[in-house]
C-alpha positions as CSV (number, residue, x, y, z in Angstrom):
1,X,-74.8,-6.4,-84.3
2,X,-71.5,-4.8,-85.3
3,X,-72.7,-2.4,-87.6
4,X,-75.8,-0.8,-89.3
5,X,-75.7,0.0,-92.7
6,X,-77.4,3.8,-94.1
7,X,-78.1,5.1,-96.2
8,X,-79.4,8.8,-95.9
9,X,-79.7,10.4,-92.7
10,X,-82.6,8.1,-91.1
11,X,-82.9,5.1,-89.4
12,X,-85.3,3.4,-87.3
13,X,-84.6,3.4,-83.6
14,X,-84.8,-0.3,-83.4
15,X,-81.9,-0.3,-85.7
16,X,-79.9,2.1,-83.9
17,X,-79.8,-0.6,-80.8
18,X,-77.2,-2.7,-81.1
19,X,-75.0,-0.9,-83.1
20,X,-70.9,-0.8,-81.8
21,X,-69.8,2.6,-80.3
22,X,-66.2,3.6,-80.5
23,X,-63.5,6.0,-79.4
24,X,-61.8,8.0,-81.4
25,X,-58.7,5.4,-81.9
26,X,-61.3,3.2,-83.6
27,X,-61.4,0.7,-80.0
28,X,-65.1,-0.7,-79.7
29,X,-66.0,0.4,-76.4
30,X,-69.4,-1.0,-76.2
31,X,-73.0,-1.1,-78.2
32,X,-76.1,0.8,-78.1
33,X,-78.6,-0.6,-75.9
34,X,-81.4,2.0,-76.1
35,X,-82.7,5.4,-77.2
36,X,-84.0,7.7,-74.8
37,X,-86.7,9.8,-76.6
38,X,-88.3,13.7,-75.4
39,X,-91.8,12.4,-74.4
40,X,-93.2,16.0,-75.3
41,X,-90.7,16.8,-78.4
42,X,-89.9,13.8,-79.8
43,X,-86.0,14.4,-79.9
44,X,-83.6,11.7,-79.3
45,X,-82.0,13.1,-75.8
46,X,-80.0,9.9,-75.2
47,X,-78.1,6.8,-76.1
48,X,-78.0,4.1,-74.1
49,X,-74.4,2.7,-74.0
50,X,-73.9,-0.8,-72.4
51,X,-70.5,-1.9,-72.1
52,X,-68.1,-3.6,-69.6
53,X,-68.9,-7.2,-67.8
54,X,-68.6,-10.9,-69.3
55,X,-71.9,-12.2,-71.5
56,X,-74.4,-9.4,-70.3
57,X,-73.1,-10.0,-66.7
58,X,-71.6,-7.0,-64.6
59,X,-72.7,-4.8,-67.7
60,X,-73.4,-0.9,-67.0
61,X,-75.6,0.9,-68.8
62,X,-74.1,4.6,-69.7
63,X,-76.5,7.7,-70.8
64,X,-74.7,9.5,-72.9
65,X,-76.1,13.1,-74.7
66,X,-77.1,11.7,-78.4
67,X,-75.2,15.0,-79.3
68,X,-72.0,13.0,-77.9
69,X,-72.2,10.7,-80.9
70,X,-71.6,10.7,-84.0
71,X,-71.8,8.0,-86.8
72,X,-69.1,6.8,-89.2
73,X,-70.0,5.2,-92.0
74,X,-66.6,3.5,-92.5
75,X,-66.9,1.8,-88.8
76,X,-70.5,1.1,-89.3
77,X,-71.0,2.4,-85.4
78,X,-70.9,5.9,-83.8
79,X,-68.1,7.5,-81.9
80,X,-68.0,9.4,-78.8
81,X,-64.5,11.9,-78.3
82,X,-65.3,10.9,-74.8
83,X,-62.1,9.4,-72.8
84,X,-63.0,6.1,-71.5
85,X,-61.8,7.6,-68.1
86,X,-64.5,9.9,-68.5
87,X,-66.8,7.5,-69.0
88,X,-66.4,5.1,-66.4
89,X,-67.0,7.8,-63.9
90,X,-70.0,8.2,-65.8
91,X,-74.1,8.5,-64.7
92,X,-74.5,4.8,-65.0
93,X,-76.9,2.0,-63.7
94,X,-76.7,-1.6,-64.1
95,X,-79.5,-4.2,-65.7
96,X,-81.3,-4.1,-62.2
97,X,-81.7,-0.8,-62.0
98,X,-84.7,1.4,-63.2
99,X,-83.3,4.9,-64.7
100,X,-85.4,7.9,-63.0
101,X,-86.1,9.6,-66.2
102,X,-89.4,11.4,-64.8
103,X,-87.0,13.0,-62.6
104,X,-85.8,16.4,-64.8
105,X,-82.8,16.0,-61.8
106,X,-82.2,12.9,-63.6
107,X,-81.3,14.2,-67.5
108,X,-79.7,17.8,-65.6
109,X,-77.4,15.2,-63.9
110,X,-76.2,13.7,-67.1
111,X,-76.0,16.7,-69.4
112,X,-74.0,18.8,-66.8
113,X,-71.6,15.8,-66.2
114,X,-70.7,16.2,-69.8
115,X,-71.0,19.4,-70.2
116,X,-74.4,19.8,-72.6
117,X,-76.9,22.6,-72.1
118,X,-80.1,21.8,-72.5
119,X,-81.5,22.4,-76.0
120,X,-85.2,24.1,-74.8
């Protein structure tokens, strides 16, 4: 899917995976694979972005802070002011691999390599 069509400030989190991600020069870095939701609060804490690799293979799944994003109707997808740089040095784990987000260590891990405090 390369973009989602809103309208209003709601969507269903089914629709949200899927959708393109892109810098801020407009170059589709990758798609949303998932939402990570706030068992106890219900918040979105996390976008799952999976980019890199050839046909799903050697693809790397990249938590970013939901706050990171933000969507643009005109591209259809959200944006992250991230460098890709940045990113590639990123808290990431691969199709294999089970995320530990029972672990609070986990999330901390992430939010402090970008630079989020935690909302409490």
């Amino acid at each position: 899917m390369a973009s989602v069509e809103v309208s209003g400030d709601n969507i269903e989190a089914s629709r949200v995976s899927g959708t393109s991600v892109y810098d801020i020069q407009g170059e589709k870095l990758g798609s949303i694979e998932d939402v990570v939701l706030g068992k106890r609060d219900g918040r979105v804490k996390y976008a799952i972005l999976s980019f890199g690799g050839f046909l799903g293979i050697g693809e790397e799944h990249y938590p970013l802070p939901w706050e990171t994003l933000k969507y643009d109707e005109r591209q259809g997808g959200y944006v992250v002011g991230i460098p890709i740089e940045q990113l590639k040095g990123a808290p990431n784990y691969n199709r294999s691999a089970r995320p530990a987000w029972d672990d609070p260590d986990y999330g901390r891990g992430i939010d402090d390599y970008y630079g989020m405090r935690p909302v409490l």
